[in-house]
C-alpha positions in Angstrom: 10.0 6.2 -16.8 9.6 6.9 -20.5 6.3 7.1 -21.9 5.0 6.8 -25.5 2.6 6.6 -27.8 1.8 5.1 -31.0 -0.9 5.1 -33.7 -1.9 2.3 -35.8 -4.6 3.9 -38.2 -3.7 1.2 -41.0 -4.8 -1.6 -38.3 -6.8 0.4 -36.1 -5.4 0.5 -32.8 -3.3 2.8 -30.4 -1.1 1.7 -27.8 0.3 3.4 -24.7 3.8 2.6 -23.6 5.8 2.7 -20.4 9.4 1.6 -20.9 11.4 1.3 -17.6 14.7 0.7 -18.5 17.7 0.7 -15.3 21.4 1.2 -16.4 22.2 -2.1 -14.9 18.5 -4.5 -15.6 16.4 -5.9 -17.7 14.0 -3.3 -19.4 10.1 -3.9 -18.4 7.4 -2.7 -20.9 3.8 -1.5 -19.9 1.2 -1.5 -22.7 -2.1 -0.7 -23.1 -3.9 -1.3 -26.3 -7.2 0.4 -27.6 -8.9 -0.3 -30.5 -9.8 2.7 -32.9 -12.7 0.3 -34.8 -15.8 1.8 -33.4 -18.9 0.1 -34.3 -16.9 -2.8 -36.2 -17.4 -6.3 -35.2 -15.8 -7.9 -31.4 -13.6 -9.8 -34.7 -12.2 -7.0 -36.0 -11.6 -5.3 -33.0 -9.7 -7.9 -31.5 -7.7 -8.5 -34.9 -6.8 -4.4 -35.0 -5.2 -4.8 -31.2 -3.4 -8.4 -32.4 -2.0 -6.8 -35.4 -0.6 -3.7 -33.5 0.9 -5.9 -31.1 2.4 -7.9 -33.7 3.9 -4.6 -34.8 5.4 -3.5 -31.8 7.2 -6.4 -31.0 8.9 -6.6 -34.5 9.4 -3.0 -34.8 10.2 -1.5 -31.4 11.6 -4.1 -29.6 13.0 -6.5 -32.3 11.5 -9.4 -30.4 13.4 -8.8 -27.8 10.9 -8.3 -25.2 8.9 -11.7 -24.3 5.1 -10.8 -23.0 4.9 -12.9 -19.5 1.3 -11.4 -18.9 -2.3 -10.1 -20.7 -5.2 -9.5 -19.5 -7.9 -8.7 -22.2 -10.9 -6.4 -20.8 -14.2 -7.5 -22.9 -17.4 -6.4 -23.0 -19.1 -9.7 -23.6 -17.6 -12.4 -22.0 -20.1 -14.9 -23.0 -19.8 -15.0 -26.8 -16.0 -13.5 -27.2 -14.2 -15.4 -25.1 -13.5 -18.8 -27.3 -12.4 -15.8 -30.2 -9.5 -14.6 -28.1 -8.7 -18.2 -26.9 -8.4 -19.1 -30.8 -6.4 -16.4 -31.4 -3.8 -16.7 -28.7 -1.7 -19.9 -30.7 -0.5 -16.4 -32.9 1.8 -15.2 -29.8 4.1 -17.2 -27.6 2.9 -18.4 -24.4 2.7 -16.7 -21.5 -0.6 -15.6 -18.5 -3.7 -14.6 -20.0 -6.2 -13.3 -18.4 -9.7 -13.0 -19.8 -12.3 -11.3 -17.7 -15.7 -8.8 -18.8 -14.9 -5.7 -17.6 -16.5 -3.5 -20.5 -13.9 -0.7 -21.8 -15.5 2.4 -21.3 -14.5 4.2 -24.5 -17.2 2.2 -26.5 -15.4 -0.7 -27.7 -15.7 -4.0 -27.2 -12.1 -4.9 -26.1 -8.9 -3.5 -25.1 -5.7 -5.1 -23.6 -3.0 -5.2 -21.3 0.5 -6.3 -21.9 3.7 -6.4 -19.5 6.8 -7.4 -21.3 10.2 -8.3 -20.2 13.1 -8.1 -22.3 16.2 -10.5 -21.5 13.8 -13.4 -20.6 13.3 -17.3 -21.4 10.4 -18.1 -22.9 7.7 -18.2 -20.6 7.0 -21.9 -19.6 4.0 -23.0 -19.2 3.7 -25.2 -15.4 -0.7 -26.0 -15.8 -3.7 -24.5 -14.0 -2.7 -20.9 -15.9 0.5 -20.6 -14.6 3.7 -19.8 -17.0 7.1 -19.1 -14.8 10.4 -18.2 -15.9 13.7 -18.0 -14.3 16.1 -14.9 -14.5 19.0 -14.1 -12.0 18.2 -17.0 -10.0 14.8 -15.4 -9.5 11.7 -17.3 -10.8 8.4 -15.6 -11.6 4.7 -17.4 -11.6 2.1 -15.3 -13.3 -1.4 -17.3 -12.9 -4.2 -16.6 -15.0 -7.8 -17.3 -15.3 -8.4 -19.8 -12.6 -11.6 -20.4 -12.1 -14.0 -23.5 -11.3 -17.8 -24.0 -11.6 -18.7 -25.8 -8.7 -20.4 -24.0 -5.4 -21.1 -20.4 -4.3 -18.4 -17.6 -4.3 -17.2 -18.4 -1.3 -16.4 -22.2 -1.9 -14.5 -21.1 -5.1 -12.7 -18.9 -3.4 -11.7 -21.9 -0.8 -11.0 -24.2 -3.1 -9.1 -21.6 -5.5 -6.6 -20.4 -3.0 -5.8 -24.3 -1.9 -5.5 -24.8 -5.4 -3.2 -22.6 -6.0 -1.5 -23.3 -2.4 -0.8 -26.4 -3.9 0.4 -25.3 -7.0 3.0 -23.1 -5.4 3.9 -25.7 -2.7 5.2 -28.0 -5.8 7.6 -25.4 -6.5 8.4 -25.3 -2.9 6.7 -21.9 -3.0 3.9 -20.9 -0.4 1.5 -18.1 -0.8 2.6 -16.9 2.6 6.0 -16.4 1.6 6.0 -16.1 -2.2 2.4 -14.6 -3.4 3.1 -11.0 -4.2 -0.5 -9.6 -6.1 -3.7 -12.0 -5.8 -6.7 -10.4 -8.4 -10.2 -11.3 -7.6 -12.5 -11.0 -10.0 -16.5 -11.5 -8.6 -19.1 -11.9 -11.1 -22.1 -9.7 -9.5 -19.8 -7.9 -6.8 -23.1 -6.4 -4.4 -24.3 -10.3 -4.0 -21.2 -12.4 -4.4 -18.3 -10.2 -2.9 -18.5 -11.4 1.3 -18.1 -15.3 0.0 -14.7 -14.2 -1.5 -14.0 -12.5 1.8 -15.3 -15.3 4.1 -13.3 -17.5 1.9 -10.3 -16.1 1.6 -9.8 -15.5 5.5 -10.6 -19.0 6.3 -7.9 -19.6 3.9 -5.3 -17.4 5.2 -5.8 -18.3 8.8 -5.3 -22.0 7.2 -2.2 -21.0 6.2 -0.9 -18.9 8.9 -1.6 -15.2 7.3 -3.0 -13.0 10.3 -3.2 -9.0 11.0 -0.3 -9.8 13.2 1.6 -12.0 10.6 0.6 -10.2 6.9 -1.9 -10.7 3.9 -1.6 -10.4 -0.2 -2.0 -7.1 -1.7 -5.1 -7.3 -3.7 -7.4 -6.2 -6.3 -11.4 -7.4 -5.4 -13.6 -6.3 -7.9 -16.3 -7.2 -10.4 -16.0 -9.0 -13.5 -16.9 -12.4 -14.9 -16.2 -15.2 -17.0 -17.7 -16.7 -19.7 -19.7 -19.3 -17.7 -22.4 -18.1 -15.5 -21.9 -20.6 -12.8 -18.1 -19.5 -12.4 -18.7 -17.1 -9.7 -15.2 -16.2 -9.4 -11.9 -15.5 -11.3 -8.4 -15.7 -9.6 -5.2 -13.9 -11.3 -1.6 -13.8 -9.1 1.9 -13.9 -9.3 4.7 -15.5 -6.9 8.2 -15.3 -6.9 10.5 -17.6 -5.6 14.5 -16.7 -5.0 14.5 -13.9 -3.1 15.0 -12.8 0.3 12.6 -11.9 2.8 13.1 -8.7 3.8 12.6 -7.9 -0.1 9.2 -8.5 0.1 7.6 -5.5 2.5 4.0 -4.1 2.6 2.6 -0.4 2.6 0.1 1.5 5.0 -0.4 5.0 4.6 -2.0 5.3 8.0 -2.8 8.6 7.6 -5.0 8.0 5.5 -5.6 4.7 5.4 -6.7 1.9 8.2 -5.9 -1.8 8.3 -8.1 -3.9 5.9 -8.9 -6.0 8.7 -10.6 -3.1 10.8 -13.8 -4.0 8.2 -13.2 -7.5 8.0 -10.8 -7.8 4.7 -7.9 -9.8 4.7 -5.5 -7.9 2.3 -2.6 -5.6 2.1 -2.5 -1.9 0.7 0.4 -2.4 -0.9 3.7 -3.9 -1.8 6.8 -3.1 -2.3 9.6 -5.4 -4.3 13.1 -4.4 -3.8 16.0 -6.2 -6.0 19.2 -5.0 -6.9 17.8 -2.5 -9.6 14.7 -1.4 -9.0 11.8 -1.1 -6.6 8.5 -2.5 -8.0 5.6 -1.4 -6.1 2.0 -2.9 -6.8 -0.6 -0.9 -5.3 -4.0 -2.7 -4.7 -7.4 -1.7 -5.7 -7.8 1.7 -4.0 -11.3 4.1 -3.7 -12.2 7.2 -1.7 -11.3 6.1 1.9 -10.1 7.6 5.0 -7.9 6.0 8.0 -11.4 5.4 9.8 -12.4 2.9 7.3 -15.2 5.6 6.2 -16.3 6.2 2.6 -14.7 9.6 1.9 -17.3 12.0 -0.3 -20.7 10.3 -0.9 -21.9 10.2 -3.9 -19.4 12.8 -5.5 -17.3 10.9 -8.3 -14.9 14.1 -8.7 -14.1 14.4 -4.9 -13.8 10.8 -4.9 -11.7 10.5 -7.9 -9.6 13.4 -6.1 -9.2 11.6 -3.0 -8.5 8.2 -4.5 -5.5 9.5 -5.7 -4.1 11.1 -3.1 -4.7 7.7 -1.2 -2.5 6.0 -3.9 0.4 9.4 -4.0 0.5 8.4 0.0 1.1 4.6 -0.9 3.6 5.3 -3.1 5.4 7.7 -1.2 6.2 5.0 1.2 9.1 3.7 -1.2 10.0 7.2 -2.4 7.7 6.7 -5.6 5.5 9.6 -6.7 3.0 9.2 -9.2 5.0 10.0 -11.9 6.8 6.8 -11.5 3.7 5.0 -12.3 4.0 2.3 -15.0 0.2 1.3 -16.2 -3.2 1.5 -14.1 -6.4 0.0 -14.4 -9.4 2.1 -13.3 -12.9 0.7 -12.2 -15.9 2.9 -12.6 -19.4 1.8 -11.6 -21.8 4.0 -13.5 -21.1 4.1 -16.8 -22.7 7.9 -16.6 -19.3 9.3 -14.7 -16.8 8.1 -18.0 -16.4 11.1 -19.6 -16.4 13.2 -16.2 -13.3 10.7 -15.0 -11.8 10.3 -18.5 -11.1 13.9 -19.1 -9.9 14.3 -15.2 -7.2 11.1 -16.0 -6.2 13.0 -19.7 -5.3 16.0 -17.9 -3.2 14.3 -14.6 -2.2 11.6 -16.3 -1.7 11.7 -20.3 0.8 9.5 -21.2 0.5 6.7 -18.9 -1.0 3.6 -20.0 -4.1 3.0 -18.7 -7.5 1.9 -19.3 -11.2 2.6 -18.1 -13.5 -0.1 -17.4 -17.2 -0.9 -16.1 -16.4 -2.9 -13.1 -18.4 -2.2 -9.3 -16.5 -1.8 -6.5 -17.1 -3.9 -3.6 -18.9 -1.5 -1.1 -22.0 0.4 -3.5 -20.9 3.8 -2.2 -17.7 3.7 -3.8 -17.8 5.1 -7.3 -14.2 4.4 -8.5 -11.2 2.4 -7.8 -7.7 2.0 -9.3 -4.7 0.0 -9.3 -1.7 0.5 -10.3 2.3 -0.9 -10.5 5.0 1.7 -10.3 8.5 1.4 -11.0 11.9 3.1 -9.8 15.8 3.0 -10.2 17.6 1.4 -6.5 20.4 -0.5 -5.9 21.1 -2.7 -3.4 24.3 -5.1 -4.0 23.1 -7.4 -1.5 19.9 -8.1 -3.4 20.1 -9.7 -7.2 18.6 -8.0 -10.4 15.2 -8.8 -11.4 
């Protein structure tokens, strides 16, 4: 993995950079963008991270690279979300994601890109979902889903059949095809056990059990612009590959089955193709194999913990965190930033990652990441992503 860094001062923006690039593949491209414009106007600050990435596409990558997802991280849902949908007809299509999650570092807005170079254009299939086709491999990112009708865990019903159906006109399944489902819960403490309820009704629908397999999974808070949307969906599918490609991680020293408490998701997974393995590591906190909160009320020991939950994960597939590509951290009190930030500067300072406001689902956990890590492997009986 090669890591970088780059300053914008005359826009205003920084931006973090993992580059995996295999001998034999198509190089992938983690960014994370933070605006520099404290105090300026949600505007401004959006402009600064829109200009920067501008930049980097022209400059670094020659155009090469094609974005196939963003996610931007607001702090204000509500009266900055029609601004980034204005702005998006400035970049070619792709997933976006638009969800409040404030960014911790006192801006209004940062942003995640993952680029692809050696792609098609993105195309864009309805309902959020852009695929594209590479190697005989085809890749559905789906973004912001969401509907108004209901309580959380009616939209999560009628989400996941949605999007069942969706996938089935591609011939695609979420059993067989879903790869990383993202739930994100407006009001987490109060809204949270819908999205459970219905997203086990759903996968017993469709034939997911403990004894079959679930979705890796992020479940956290954030919200859209609409008060009555309860719930935001984010995945990604691929169709093409074989099936012993697609396998799930455990950790069970250190971590129990999510359906011990009632949870319907998997720790982890693990895509193999010819070139790479591509893990994607679910929301994890400050757990132990019991199912048990691991250090009450101690946002160091928990951050410490968390991550050695995730180096277990990873270790799995061989990965160690220093294969990491970008992560996504969730904090609940807003008092524990600068405690966490500096703790993340010193393990981690070059990959991309970003700090956000965002509950966990159980109140005792403090923190939770997620992360995607990447790593050389060849397999000729498997094709290049």
């Amino acid at each position: 993995m090669d890591y970088n860094s780059y300053s914008y001062p005359e826009f205003g923006a920084v931006a973090e950079v993992s580059t995996f690039n295999p001998q034999n593949g198509i190089a992938e491209h983690n960014v994370m963008l933070h605006t520099t414009k404290h105090g300026m106007s949600f505007r401004e600050q959006l402009e600064s991270l829109h200009n920067a990435l501008a930049a980097m596409e022209d400059s670094l990558w020659e155009n090469r690279a094609r974005a196939v997802m963003k996610r931007y991280f607001l702090s204000d849902a509500s009266n900055q979300t029609a601004m980034v949908e204005e702005m998006l007809s400035n970049f070619s299509p792709c997933a976006v994601s638009i969800v409040q999650q404030p960014p911790l570092d006192g801006t209004k807005v940062a942003l995640w890109i993952y680029l692809q170079e050696g792609i098609p254009v993105p195309q864009r299939n309805g309902n959020g979902t852009f695929s594209y086709k590479h190697n005989d491999i085809t890749h559905y990112w789906t973004a912001y889903r969401h509907t108004s009708g209901g309580n959380s865990e009616q939209q999560t019903r009628y989400l996941l059949e949605g999007y069942e159906e969706d996938l089935n006109s591609h011939k695609c399944n979420i059993a067989d095809n879903c790869v990383h489902t993202w739930f994100f819960v407006r009001d987490v403490d109060t809204n949270y056990a819908g999205v459970v309820r219905g997203r086990r009704d759903n996968f017993e629908q469709v034939g997911l059990t403990q004894d079959t397999h679930y979705i890796a999974s992020t479940g956290i808070q954030g919200s859209h612009a609409e008060g009555t949307v309860k719930v935001l969906l984010d995945a990604y599918a691929v169709k093409g590959i074989k099936k012993e490609q697609m396998t799930y991680l455990y950790a069970p020293t250190h971590l129990n089955p999510t359906y011990e408490y009632g949870v319907t998701f998997e720790r982890g997974v693990c895509m193999e193709y010819g070139d790479r393995r591509q893990l994607f590591i679910s929301g994890t906190a400050s757990i132990d194999n019991k199912g048990n909160v691991v250090h009450v009320g101690d946002i160091r020991n928990q951050t410490l913990r968390m991550w050695e939950n995730v180096g277990k994960l990873l270790e799995e597939k061989g990965h160690t965190m220093d294969d990491i590509a970008q992560m996504i951290v969730y904090l609940r009190d807003i008092a524990d930033y600068a405690l966490v930030k500096a703790m993340y500067d010193e393990r981690f300072p070059e990959t991309p990652k970003v700090i956000v406001l965002a509950p966990v689902c159980r109140p005792a956990w403090l923190i939770e990441m997620e992360c995607i890590s990447l790593k050389e492997y060849s397999n000729s009986e498997y094709r290049n992503l």
